[in-house]
N, C-alpha and C positions, 0 to 999 in steps of 0.2 A: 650923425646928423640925419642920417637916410629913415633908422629906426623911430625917431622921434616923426614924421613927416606921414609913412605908412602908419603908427598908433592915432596922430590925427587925421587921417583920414576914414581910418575904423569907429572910430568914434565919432567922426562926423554920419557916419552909414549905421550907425547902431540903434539912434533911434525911429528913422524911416523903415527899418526891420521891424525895432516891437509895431511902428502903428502897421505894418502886414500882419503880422501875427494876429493881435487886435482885432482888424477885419475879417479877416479867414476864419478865428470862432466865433465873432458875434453874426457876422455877414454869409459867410459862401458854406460854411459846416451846416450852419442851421438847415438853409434853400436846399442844399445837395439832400440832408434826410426827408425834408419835406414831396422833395420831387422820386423818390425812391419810393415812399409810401404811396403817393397817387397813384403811383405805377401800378404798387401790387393792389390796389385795390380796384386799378381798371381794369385786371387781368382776371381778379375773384371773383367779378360782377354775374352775375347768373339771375333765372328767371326769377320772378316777384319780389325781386330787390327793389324798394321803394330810393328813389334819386333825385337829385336836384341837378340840374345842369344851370351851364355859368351864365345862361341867360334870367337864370331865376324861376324855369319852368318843373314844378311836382311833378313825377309821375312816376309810372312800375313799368317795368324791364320787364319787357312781352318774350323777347328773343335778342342775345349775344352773336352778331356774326364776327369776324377778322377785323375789320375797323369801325365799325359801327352798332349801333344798336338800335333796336326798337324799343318805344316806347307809349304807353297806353296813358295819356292825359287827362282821358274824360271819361269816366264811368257810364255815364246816362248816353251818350251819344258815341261811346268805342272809338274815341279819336287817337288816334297815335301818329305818332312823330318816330322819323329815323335820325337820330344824332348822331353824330362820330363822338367815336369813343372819350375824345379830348374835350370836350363840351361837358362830359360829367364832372362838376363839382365836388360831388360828396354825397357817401351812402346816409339817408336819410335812416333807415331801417332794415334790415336781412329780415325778410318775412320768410318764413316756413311753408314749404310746398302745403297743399290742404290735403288732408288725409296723415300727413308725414309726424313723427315727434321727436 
């Protein structure tokens, strides 16, 4: 009687597992690779690296320090902004030092 009671109850727990599973690859696997690659690519960021920050702001990577970065906005008037590093969205373009190939 005991054995039949434990199997419904397993199988009452069996499909609240697959919908974990379920979530875990379509939900938290996906975000965990996405937040690993931002990483590495806040940490590659280097000078005249063209970026977008999550406010929506263009510009090029003047100078990389510890948590922050410089950033050059405006060509004609040399405006730049200091962002934290977490503010960059995404490498717009890896421009090449000038002179460099």
């Amino acid at each position: 009687m005991q054995a039949n009671a434990s199997n419904a109850a397993i199988l009452n727990l069996l499909p609240l597992g697959l919908v974990f599973l379920v979530f875990y690859f379509l939900l938290i696997k996906p975000q965990k690779k996405q937040q690993q690659e931002h990483k590495r690519m806040l940490e590659s960021l280097k000078k005249n690296d063209e970026v977008v920050t999550t406010g929506g702001i263009h510009g090029v990577v003047l100078s990389v320090k510890d948590t922050t970065v410089m950033v050059r906005i405006d060509d004609t008037t040399n405006a730049k902004v200091e962002v934290d590093k977490a503010a960059i969205a995404y490498l717009k373009k890896r421009n090449q030092p000038e002179g460099a190939k």
